[in-house]
N, C-alpha and C positions, 0 to 999 in steps of 0.2 A: 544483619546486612547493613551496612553502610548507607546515610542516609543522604539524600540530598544538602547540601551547605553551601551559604553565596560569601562563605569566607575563602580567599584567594589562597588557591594550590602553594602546597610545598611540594615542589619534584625535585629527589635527591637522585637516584641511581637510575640514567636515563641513557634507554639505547633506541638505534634508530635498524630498523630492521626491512629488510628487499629481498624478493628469490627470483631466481632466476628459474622458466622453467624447460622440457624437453625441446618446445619449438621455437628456441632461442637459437637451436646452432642449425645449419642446414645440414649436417650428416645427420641430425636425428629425423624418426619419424615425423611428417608437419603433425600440425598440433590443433584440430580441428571444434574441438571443444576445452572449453576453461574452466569444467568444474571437475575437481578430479576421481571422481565415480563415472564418466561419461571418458575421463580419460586413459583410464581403464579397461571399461567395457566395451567401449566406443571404437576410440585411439589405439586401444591395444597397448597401452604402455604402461606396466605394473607400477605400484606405487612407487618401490624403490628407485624406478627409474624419472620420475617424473617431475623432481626436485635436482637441476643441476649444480647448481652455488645459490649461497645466501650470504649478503653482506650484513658488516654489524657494524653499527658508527656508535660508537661509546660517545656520550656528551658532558662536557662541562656546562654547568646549569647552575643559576644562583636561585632557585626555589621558583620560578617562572617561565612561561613559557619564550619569555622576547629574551632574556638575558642564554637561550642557548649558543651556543657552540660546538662544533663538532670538532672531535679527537682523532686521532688516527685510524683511518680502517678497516678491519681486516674481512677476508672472505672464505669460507666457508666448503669445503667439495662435500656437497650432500648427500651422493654415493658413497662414500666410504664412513663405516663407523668411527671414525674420530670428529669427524664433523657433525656427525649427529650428536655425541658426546656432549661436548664441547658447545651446542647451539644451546644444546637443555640445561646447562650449567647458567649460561647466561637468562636465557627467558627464567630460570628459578633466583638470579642474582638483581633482577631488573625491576624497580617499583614502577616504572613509567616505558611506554612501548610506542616508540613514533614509527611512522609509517604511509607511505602512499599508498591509498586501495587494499588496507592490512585484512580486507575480510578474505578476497583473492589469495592473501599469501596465509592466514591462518589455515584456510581450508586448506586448501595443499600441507600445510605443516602437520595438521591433527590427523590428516587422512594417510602422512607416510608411517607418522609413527605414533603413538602414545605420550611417548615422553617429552612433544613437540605440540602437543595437546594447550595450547593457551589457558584454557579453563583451568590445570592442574595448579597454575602462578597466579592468575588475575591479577596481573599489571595493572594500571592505569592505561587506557588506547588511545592515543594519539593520532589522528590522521589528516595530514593535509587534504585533502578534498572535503573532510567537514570544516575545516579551518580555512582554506580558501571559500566556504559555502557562506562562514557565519560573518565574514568580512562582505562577501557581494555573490549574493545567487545569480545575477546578472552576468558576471564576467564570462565569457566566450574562452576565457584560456584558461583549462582545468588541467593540462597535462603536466608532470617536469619540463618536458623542453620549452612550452611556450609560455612559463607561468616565470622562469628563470630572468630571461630579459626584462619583461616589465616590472618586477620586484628590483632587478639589479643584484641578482645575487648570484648567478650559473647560467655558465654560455657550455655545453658540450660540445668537446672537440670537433673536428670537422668528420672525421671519421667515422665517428660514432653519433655524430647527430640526426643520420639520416635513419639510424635503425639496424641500418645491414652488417650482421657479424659474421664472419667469417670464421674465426679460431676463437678456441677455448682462453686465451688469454685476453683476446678482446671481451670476450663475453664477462672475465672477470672485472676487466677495467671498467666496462659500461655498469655491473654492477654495483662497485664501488661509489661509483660517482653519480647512481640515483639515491644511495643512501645520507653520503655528504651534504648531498644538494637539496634533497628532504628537510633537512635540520634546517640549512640555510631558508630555505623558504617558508617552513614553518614561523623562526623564529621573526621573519621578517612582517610575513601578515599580524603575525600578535602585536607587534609590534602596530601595526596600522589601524587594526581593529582599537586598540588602547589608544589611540590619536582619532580615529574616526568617532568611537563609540564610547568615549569614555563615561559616559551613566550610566551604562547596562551591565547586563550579568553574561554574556558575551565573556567569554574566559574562566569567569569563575567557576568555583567547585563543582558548583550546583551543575553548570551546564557541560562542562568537560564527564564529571560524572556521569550524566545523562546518558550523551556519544558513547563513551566507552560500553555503559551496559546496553545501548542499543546494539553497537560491535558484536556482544557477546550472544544477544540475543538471536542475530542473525547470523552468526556463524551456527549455532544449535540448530535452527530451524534448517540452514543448507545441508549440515553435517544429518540431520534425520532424514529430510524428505518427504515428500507428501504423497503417501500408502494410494496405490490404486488396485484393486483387484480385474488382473489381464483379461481371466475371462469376460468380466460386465462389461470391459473397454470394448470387446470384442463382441459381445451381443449387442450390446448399444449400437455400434457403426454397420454391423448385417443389419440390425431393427430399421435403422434409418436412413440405408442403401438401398433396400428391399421398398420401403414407403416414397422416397425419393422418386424412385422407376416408376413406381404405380403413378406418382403425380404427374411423371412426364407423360404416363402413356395414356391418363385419362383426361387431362384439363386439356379445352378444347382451342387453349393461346398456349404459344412458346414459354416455358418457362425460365428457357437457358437456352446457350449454344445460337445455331443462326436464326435469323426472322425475331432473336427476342425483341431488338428495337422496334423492327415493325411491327410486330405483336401489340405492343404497349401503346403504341402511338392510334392502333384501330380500338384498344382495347378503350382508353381513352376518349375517344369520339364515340364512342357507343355511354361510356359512362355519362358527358354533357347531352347527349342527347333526351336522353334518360334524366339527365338532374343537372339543367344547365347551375342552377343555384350554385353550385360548388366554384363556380366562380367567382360569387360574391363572400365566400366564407375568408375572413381575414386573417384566418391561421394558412391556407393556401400556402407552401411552398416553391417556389418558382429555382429552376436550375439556374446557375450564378452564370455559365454562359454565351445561353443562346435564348434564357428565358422561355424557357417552354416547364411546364407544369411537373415536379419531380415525382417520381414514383415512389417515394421512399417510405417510412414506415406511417409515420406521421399522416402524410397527405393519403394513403391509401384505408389509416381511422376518418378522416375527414370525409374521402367517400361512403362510405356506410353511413354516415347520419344522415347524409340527402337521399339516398334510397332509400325506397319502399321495403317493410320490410317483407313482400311479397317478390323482392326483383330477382331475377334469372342470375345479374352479375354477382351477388352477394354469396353463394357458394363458389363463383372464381377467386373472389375476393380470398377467402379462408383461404383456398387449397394454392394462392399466390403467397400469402402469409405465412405456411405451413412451411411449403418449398425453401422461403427466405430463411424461415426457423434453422428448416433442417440444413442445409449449406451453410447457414454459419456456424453450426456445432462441429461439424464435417470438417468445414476449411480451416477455421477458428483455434480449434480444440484439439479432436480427436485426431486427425489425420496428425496434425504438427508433434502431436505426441508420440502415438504409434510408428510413424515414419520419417519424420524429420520434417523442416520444412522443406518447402521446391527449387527456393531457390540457394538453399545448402549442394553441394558437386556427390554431400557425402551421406547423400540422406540414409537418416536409420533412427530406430525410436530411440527417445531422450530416457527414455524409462528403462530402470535397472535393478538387479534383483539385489535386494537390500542386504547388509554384511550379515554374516550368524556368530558374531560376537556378541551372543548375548546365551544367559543360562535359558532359556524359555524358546519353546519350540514354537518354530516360524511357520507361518502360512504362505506356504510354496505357490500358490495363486497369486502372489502380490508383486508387484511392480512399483518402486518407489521415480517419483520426480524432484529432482536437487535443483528450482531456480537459483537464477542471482538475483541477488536481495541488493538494491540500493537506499540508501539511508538519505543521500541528499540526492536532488535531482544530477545526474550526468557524475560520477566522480570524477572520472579519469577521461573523458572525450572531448576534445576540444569542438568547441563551438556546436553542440548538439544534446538536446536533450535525452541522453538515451533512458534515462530511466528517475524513481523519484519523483516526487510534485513539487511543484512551487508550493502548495498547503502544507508544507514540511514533513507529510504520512511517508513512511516507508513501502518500497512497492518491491513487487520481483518482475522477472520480465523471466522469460525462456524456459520455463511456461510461465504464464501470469492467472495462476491460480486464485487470485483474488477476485478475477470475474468468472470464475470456471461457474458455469448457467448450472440449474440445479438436476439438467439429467448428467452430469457429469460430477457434479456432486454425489450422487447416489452410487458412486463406483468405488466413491472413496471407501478402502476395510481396515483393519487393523492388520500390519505387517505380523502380529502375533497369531499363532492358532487358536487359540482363546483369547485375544483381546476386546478391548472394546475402543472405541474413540469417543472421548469427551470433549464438550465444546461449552464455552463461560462467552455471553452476549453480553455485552453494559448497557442496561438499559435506559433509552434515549439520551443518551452520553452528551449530545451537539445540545437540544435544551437542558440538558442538567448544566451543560459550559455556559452558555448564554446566561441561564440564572445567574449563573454565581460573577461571572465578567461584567453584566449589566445591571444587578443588583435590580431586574424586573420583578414586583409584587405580585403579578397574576402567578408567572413564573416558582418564585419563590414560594410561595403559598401551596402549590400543586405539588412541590415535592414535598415540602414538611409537612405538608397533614395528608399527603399523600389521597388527592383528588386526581379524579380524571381528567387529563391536561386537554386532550383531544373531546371529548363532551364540553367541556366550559370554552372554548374556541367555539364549539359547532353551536353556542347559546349565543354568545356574542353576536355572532353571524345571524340567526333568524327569530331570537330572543327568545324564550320562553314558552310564549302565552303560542307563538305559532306553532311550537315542536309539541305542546300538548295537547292542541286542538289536532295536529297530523295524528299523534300516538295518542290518546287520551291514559292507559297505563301508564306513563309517565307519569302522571300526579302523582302516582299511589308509591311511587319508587324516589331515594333521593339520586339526587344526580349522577354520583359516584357507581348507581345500578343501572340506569340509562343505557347502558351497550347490553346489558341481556334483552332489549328490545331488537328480536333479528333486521327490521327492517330499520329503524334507526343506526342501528351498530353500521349497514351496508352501508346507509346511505350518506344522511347529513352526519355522522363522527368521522366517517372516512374523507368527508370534504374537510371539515376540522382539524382531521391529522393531516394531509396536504399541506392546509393552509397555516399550521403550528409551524411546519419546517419553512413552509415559502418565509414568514415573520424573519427567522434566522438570516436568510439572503437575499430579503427584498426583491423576489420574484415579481416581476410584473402579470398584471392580468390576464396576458397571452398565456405564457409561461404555466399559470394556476390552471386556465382554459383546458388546456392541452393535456395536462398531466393529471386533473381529474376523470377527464371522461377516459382516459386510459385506465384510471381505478374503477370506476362505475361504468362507466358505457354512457354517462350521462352527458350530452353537451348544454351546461349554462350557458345562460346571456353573455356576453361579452362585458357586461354592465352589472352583471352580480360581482364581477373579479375586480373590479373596477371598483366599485364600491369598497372592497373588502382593504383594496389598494390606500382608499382616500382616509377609511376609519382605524388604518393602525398605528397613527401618532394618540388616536383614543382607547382606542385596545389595550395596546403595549405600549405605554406611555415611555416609561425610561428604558427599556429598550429601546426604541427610537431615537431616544436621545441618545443614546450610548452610540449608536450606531452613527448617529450625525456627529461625534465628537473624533471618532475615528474616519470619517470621510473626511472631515477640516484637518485631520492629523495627516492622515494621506496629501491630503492637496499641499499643505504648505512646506511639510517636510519630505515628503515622495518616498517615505516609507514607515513600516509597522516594525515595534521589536517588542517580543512577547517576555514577562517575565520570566524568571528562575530558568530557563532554558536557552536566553540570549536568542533565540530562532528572530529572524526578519527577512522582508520582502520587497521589494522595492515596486512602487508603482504610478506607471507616467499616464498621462489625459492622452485619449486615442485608442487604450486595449479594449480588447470586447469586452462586455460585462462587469464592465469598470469597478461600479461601487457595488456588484457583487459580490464579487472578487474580495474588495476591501474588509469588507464584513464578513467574510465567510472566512478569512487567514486566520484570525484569531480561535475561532469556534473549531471548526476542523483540525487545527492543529495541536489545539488544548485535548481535545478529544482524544485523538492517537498519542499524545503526550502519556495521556493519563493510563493508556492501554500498555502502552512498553513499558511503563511504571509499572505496572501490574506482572509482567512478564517476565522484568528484570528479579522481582522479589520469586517469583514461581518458577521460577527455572534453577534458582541457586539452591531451592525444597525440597523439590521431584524427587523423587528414588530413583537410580540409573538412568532405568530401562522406559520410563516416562518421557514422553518426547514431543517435545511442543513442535509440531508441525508444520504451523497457517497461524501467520496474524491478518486479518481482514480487519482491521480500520478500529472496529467497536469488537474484535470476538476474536479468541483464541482458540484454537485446536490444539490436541492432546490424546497419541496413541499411546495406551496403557495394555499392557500386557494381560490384566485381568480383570474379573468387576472386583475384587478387594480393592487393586490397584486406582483405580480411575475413584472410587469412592476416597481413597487418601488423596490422591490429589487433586478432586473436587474438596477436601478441607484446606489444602494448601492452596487454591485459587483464592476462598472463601477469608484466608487468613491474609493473602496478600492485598485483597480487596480492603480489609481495615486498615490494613500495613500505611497505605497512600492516605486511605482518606483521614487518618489522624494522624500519623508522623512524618510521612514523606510527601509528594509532589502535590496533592490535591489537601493538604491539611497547607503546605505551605502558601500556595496561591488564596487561601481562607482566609488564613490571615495579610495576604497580601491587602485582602480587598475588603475584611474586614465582616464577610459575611460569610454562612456554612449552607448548605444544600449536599445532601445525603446521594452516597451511591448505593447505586442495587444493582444485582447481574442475574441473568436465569443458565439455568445450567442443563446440560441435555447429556444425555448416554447413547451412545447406538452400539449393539451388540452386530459383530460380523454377519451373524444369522437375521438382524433386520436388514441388510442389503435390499435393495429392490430388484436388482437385477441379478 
């Protein structure tokens, strides 16, 4: 596989590629969904149907991306087989694939035909919405038509600017001239970027590389899906229908529906009566408002520490938590799956029965979900963030299976009748980044001689002599055995793990406050966090500094740009969480970097029928057909894991910075028959 290079592209045979699809004409079916297994199953509109015209803009290119040009160009009728012909000739003629929003038009292209299949060519991907991203994440104007005027390079006729076609010949001309106008605006941002950014790797190999295998990586994951077995969907939502009723009909306050505000507000005065204290507690949330005291998760942990643990309210307390649980799984999750959302006209489940173009016999219980996968925040929507982080991670939205809670995880089966699904975690990936970016020694040290990073924080914090007077078995053990102490492990390593990540984002006191006793149940002093706050220029010395070199890099220049991958951020005095924010872009995003690294090399390995499913941030998903299967491509995770960290992405930024720190990942099997449900 090809490796990452910060030597500047040679692009020789460059085309520029748009499809036009069924809800483009008003005589077609509308067009209520955009992934095209939902436009199918959904929509009603067979594959063959669902690709109307595709434009092709041949380019003259002198080996970069600013010196493009667009050729004459021609369009494509994607119903009839000469156009399919003829499309496959070129995507097999093409080293280089420009394109606005090319994941939208791959998907549609792989799922009409095979031979339109990208993966079969692996071009080089091109797409303006990463190229307008890697110029200004900031910019308000992501679309063609309104990215056209302020470049200066395409105004759309009057006709066609407003969107509405009428005939098959407009629809060709409108397609035309998003492909034209593509080149043009590509080549115009490179061009800006090489005047804005001229020291970074913005453009080069290494980061064009990058994009492209990310493309590829999320076109797989849309084209597989992510396996749910209908019946647990469906036991899960009776399990948590059935409980839901019971809490209405037994808690003796409103949990929904009318009287809930008055409910809350008596529920409330009954709580201060009981424990006026909670008014002095400085985690307290107050409504932005009308200032009255919030009910939300947070403030309803804060009551439980001022109550007795004999109080009457403390069993409301649960089965008000419970209710919240279970309606957000409900509202959140399940319903939007199985039925659509509410305020869709066309509601109906997003979930579809997955293709049987494979040799290996399917497990007719499963239901796959195809989100969209966004690579940079917003591609194609002017002035809204629909999708994407500013921390440059890739997310899906429709469903957004990255937070699916873990009783909707337990649904997840293998589309196979004997499969299994495999999953690879990297472990503690954000401090393994931090070590190697801020070249920290506590850091450093924890991964090469491979110490317990979370025990040596929770010594720091109450030193030694006090953790073995608490445990006195601790003597007899060296540090590294420390967590086989059950009550040590719960207590003070888990405030040390907290407090290892808070280090990373310079969490304040409150912030550590808060998100411990949500681990323990414990509430510290406000003045233990505080402390913990004052001694981490001692702690983590050059972390600290590191992080102080990048807040003065922020302030004077009002933005981050991260090596080998060109990614940047812009950021102005005024945002919330400001120099959180600042110091957590680099870490976060190095992290996910390091993971599509990984993905990119394990997806071009896989055997067919293996199907990376879910990237979650730090952890990959993988439906395997069978445990042979899932054990080869737990060695192909395991190879691509070395792959990065000595010759591609994570070997590069090593020598960037001139220091090494070791990855490790753990690996897990779930057989269909371990399901929960």
């Amino acid at each position: 596989m090809p490796q990452l290079s910060n030597h500047p592209p040679r692009l020789r045979r460059v085309i520029c590629l748009d499809i036009e699809t069924y809800g483009a004409l008003p005589t077609n079916p509308p067009q209520h969904h955009f992934v095209p297994e939902r436009s199918a199953h959904l929509d009603g509109v067979p594959a063959y149907r669902q690709i109307l015209t595709c434009a092709i803009t041949p380019c003259w290119c002198d080996g970069d991306l600013t010196t493009l040009e667009p050729a004459p160009t021609m369009v494509l009728d994607l119903t009839q087989p000469t156009g399919l012909t003829l499309l496959s000739k070129w995507l097999r003629w093409c080293d280089t694939l420009l394109g606005m929003n090319l994941l939208f038009d791959l998907h549609y292209l792989a799922y009409r035909s095979p031979l339109l299949n990208i993966t079969r060519y692996r071009p080089l991907l091109v797409d303006l919405s990463i190229i307008n991203y890697l110029h200004s994440e900031i910019r308000p104007e992501r679309s063609l038509k309104s990215l056209g005027p302020i470049l200066g390079t395409h105004v759309y006729r009057d006709t066609l600017s407003t969107g509405t076609i009428n005939t098959y010949e407009e629809l060709r001309a409108y397609n035309a001239q998003d492909t034209h106008n593509t080149v043009l605006a590509i080549a115009a941002l490179a061009r800006l970027i090489r005047r804005d950014f001229p020291n970074t790797d913005k453009l080069s190999s290494s980061c064009l590389s990058f994009y492209s295998d990310a493309i590829y990586s999320c076109l797989a994951m849309t084209l597989a899906g992510v396996p749910f077995s209908w019946s647990a969907l469906r036991t899960l939502r009776r399990t948590l229908e059935e409980r839901r009723q019971q809490l209405l009909s037994t808690t003796p306050i409103p949990l929904e529906g009318a009287g809930l505000q008055k409910g809350r507000q008596e529920f409330l005065a009954r709580l201060l009566e009981e424990a006026p204290s909670i008014l002095d507690d400085e985690l307290l949330v107050y409504t932005s408002a009308k200032r009255q005291i919030s009910f939300n998760a947070l403030n309803r942990t804060i009551f439980r520490t001022h109550l007795s643990p004999s109080s009457p309210l403390l069993p409301l307390l649960d089965a008000i938590d419970e209710h919240a649980h279970i309606r957000k799984i409900l509202s959140s999750y399940l319903i939007p799956m199985m039925e659509g959302r509410q305020e869709r006209k066309d509601r109906s489940s997003v979930l579809v029965l997955p293709p049987s173009t494979t040799p290996y016999p399917l497990n007719r219980d499963v239901r796959t979900s195809h989100p969209t996968w966004f690579i940079t925040p917003s591609p194609f929507k002017d002035s809204s963030l629909e999708g994407g982080t500013l921390q440059g991670r890739i997310t899906c939205k429709r469903g957004s299976h990255q937070t699916d809670p873990p009783e909707i995880q337990r649904c997840r089966c293998s589309r196979y009748r004997d499969g299994v699904l495999l999953s690879m975690d990297l472990s503690q990936i954000e401090l393994r980044v931090a070590a190697l970016l801020s070249g920290e020694e506590t850091l450093l040290r924890a991964f090469q001689e491979n110490l317990d990073l979370h025990t040596n924080r929770a010594r720091d914090i109450w030193g030694d002599d006090v953790l073995i007077s608490r445990y006195p078995n601790l003597a007899d053990l060296p540090p590294t055995q420390w967590k086989t102490n059950p009550s040590f492990n719960r207590r003070e390593r888990q405030v040390g793990k907290r407090v290892s990540f808070a280090d990373l984002f310079r969490s304040g006191a409150r912030t550590m406050r808060s998100s411990v006793y949500n681990d323990i149940g414990e509430l510290f002093p406000l003045s233990f966090f505080a402390d913990i706050v004052r001694n981490r220029p001692r702690h983590r010395p050059t972390l600290h500094a590191w992080q102080e070199r990048l807040l003065h890099q922020a302030a004077t220049q009002h933005y981050l740009v991260l090596p080998v991958t060109g990614q940047s951020r812009y950021f102005f005095q005024g945002e919330k969480h400001l120099d959180s924010e600042i110091v957590n872009f680099p870490v976060q995003t190095t992290a996910s970097n390091t993971l599509l690294r990984i993905q990119a090399y394990t997806q071009r390995h896989l055997p067919p029928h293996c199907l990376i499913y879910l990237n979650v941030f730090d952890a990959l998903y993988i439906d395997c057909p069978s445990p042979d299967s899932a054990e080869y491509a737990r060695l192909v995770l395991a190879q691509a894991l070395e792959w990065v960290a000595t010759s591609d992405y994570w070997a590069i930024l090593q020598e960037h910075v001139g220091r090494t720190v070791p990855l490790k990942a753990d690996f897990t099997i779930k057989a269909n028959a371990d399901d929960a449900q």
